[in-house]
Each structure stands twice: as C-alpha cells, then as structure tokens.
C-alpha positions as CSV (number, residue, x, y, z in Angstrom):
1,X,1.4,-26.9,50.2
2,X,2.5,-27.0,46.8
3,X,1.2,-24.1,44.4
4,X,-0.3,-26.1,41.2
5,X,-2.7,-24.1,39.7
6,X,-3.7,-27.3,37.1
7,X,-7.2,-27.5,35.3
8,X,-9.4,-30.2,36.3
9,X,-12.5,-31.8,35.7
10,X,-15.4,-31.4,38.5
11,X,-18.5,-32.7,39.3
12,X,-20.0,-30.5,41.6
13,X,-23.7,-30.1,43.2
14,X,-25.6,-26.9,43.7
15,X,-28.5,-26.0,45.8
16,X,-31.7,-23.4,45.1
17,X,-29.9,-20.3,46.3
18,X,-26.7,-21.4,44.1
19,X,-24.0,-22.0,46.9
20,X,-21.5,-24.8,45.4
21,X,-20.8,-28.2,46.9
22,X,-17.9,-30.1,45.0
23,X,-18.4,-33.7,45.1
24,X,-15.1,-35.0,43.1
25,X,-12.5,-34.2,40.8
26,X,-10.2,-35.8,37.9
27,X,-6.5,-34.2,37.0
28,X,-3.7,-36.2,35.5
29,X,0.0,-35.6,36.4
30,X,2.5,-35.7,33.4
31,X,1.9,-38.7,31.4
32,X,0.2,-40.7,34.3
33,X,-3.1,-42.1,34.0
34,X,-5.7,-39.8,35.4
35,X,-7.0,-39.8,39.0
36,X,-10.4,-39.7,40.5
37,X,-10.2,-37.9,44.0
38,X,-13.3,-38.0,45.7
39,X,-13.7,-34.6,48.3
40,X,-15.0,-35.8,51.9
41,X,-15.0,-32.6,53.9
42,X,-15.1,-28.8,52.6
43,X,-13.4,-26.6,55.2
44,X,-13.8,-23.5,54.3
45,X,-15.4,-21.4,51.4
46,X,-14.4,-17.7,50.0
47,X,-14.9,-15.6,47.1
48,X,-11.4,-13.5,45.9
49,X,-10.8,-10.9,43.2
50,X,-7.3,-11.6,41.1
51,X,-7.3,-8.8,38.4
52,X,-10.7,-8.1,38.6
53,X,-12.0,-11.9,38.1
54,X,-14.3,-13.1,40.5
55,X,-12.9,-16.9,41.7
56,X,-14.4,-19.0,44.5
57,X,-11.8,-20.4,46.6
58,X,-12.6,-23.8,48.9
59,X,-10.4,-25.4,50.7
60,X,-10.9,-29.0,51.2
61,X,-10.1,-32.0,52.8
62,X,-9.6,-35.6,51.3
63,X,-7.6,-39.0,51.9
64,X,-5.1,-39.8,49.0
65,X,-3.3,-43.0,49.3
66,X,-4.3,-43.8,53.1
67,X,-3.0,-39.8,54.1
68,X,-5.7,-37.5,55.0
69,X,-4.6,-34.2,52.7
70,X,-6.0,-31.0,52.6
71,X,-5.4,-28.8,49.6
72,X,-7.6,-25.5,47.4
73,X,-9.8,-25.6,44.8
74,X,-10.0,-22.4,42.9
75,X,-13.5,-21.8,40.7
76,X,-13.5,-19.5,38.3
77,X,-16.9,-17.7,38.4
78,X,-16.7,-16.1,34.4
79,X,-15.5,-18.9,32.9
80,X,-16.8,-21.6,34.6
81,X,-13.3,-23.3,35.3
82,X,-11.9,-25.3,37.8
83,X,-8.3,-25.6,39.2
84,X,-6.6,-27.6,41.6
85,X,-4.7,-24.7,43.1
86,X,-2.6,-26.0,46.2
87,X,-1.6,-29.6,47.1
C-alpha cells in the first residue's frame, strides 16, 4: 500500500451511540477530474494517538476499476477531517 495521506470529502453515517459508518468519499489526483469511490465493506475500525491527536483509523474495502482494493481512512476526531491515508 501506498502512504497518501490526501484530504477528502466524506459522507459518512452515524448511529445513536456515535460509532461512524463511511458510506463514500471524493479525492482528486493532480489535475484529474475528481472521483466518487463508493465504500462496500469496512474491515476493521481503531482509534490511534499521533502527537497527542485523537484519529479514527478504518480500513476498508472497495472495487476500483473492476479490482477489489482495500486501503485506510484516517478521521481526525478534533478537526473533523478526513484523509485517504493508504492506497
């Protein structure tokens, strides 16, 4: 996996006790159009401390072009940021 670490935008859902459920995302590479990646599976879902901010970590799974992919999602918990972290 390739370490990105790119801002995106997110639509996301939440239930009553607050857990997060992404739903899809948009990022644009260079000067290309931007691309709408919708999220089919999460995998797995952490919280992490880098320098003392909190940041949800999932790890999801999605089909890009015809190839199943999986790649992280990094939330920032302060901020309320989202990055596409690994691809």
């Amino acid at each position: 996996m390739k370490v990105l670490m790119k801002s995106v935008d997110m639509i996301y859902l939440s239930n009553s006790e607050g857990v997060i459920f992404p739903i899809k995302f948009r990022y644009r590479e260079g000067d290309q159009e931007p691309k709408v990646i919708r999220i089919e599976r999460i995998i797995d879902r952490k919280e992490e401390r880098i320098a003392g901010n909190r940041m949800l970590v999932f790890t999801l799974q999605t089909t890009i072009d015809g190839v199943e992919r999986i790649f992280e999602m990094k939330y920032e918990i302060q901020t309320f940021k989202w990055y596409l972290y690994k691809l």
